[in-house]
C-alpha positions as CSV (number, residue, x, y, z in Angstrom):
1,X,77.8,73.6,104.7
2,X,74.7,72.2,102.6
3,X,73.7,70.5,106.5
4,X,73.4,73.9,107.8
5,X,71.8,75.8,105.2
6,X,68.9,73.3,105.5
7,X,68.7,73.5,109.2
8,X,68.9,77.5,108.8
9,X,66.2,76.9,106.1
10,X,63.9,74.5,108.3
11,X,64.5,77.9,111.1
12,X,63.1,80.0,109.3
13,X,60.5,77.8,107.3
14,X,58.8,76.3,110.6
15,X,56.9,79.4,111.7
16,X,55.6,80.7,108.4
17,X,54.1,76.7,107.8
18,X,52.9,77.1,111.6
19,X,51.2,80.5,111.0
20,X,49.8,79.3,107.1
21,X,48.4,76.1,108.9
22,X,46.9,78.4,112.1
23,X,44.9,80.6,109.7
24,X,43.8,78.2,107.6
25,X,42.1,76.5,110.9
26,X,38.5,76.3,110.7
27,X,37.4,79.2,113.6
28,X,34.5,77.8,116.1
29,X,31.6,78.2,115.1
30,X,30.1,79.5,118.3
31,X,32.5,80.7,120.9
32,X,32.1,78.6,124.4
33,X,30.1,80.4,126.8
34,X,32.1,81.2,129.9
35,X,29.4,82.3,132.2
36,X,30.1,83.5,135.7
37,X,28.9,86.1,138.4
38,X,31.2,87.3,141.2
39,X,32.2,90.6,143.1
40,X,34.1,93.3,143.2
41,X,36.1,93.7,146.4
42,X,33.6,96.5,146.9
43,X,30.7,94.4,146.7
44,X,29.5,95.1,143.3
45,X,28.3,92.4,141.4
46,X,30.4,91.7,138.0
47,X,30.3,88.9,135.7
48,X,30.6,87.8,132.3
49,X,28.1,89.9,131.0
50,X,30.0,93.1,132.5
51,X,32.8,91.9,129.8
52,X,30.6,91.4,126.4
53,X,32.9,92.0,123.4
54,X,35.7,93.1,125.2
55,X,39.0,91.5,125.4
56,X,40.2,90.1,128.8
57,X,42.5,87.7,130.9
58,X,41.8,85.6,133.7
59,X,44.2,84.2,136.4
60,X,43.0,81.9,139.6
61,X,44.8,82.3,142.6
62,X,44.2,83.6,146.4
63,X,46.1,85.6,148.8
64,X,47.7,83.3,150.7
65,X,49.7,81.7,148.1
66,X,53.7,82.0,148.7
67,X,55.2,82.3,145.2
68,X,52.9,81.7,142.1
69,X,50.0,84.3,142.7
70,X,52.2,87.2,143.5
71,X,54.8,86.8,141.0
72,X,52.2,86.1,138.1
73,X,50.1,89.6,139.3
74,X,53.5,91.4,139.6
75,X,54.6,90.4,136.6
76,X,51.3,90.7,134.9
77,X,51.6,94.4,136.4
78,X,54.8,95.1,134.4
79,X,53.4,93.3,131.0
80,X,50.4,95.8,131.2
81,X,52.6,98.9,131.8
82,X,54.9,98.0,129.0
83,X,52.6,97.5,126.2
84,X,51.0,101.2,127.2
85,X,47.7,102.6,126.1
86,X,46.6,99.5,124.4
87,X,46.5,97.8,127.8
88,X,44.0,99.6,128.9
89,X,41.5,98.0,125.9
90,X,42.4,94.6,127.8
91,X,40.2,94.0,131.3
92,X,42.1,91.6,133.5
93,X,40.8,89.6,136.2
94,X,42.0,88.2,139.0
95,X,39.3,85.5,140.5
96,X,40.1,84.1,144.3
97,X,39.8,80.3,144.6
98,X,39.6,80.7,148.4
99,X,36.6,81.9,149.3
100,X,37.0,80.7,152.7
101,X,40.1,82.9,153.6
102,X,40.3,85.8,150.5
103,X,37.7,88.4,152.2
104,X,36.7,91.4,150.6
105,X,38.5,93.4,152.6
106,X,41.9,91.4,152.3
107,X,41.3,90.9,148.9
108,X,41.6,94.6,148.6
109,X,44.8,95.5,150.7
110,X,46.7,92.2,148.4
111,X,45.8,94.1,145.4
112,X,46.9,97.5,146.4
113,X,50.2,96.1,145.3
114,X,49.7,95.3,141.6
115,X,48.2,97.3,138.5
116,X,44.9,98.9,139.8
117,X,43.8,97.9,136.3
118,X,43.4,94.6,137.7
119,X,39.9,93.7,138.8
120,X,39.9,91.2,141.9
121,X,37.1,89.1,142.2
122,X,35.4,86.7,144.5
123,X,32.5,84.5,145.6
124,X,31.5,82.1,147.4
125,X,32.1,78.7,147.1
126,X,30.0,77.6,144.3
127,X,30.3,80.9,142.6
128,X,34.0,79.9,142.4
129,X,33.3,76.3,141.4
130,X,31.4,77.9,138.4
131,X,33.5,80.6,137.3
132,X,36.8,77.8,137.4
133,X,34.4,75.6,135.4
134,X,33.5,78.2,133.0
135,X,37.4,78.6,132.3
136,X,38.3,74.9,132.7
137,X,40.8,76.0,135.6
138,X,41.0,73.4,137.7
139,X,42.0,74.3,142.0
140,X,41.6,72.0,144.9
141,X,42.6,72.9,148.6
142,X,45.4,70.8,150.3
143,X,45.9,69.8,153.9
144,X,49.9,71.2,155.4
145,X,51.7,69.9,158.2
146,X,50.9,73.2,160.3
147,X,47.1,72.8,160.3
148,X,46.3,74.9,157.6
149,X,46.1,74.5,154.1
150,X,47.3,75.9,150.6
151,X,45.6,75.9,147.5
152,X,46.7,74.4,144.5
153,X,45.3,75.2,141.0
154,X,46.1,76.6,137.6
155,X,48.8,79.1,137.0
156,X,48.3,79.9,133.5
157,X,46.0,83.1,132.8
158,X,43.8,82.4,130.3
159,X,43.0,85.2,127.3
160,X,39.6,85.7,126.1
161,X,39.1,87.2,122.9
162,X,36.3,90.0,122.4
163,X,34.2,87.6,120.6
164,X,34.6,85.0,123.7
165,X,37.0,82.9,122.3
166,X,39.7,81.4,124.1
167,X,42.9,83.2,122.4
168,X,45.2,80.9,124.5
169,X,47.3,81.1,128.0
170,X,49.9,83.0,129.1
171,X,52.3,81.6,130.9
172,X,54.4,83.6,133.1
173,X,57.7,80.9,132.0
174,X,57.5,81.8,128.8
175,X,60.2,84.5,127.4
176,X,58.9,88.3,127.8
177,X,59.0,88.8,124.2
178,X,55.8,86.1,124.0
179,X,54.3,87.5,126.7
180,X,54.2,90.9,125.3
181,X,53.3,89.9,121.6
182,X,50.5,87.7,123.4
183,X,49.0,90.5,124.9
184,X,49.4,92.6,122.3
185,X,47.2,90.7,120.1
186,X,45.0,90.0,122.5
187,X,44.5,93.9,123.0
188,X,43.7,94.4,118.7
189,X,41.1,91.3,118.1
């Protein structure tokens, strides 16, 4: 009985310590400076100065890929709807690492099928180097058997603070309950 009590105790103990020990983190002093400049899908420039003390989230992926891209954008879709009103204080961005294949105009009919909150994005080549770079998102492209390639890169979306601090990832593995509480506070700071 005592062997249970303290395990219960440790339970509930471990992520009031973890929060005490988060706040009491010194904060950066200057936030990193995650500078980029894209487009729209309708060819309107946007970049990091189009997002200046507003929260937002950041996922790299391109319209090819099979499983990841999709299913983080559709779930990402749900997330926004279920938190309501307070998603729309959150700008999300979704940045194509394949410049090569993600058009404009495909670009555009892949996102018709997510939250048209979601801002697509896309350069060209060393635009995308930069913007992954500004992010520390890392993609590279990868040779298949059928003459073609796929991309891999990060899945995680990164959450940027309204100050322009990195607030942390969300990943789409983690349980819903995260996800929406991550949000969340991403939506109040």
């Amino acid at each position: 009985m005592t062997r249970r009590r303290t395990i219960l105790g440790l339970c509930v103990l471990a992520p009031i310590v973890g929060a005490t020990v988060a706040a009491q983190m010194p904060a950066e002093e200057t936030p990193r400076q995650r500078v980029f400049r894209l487009e729209t899908v309708d060819g309107k420039p946007f970049g990091s100065a189009d997002l200046a003390g507003r929260p937002y989230l950041v996922f790299f992926g391109f319209t090819h890929c099979p499983d990841v891209c999709p299913t983080a954008l559709f779930e990402l879709s749900g997330l926004l709807k279920e938190i309501g009103p307070v998603a729309d204080r959150i700008t999300p961005l979704f940045v194509s690492i394949d410049p090569e294949r993600d058009t404009a105009e495909l670009l555009k009919l892949y996102m018709t099928s997510f939250d048209p909150r979601i801002v697509a994005l896309r350069g060209d080549a060393a635009q995308t180097r930069q913007a992954a770079d500004a992010f520390s998102a890392t993609y590279r492209k990868v040779e298949t058997a059928s003459d073609s390639y796929t991309m891999e890169h990060t899945a995680g979306l990164f959450l940027i603070r309204a100050d322009g601090r990195l607030q942390g990832m969300l990943d789409m593995h983690e349980p819903r309950a995260v996800q929406l509480q991550k949000l969340k506070l991403l939506a109040q700071i």
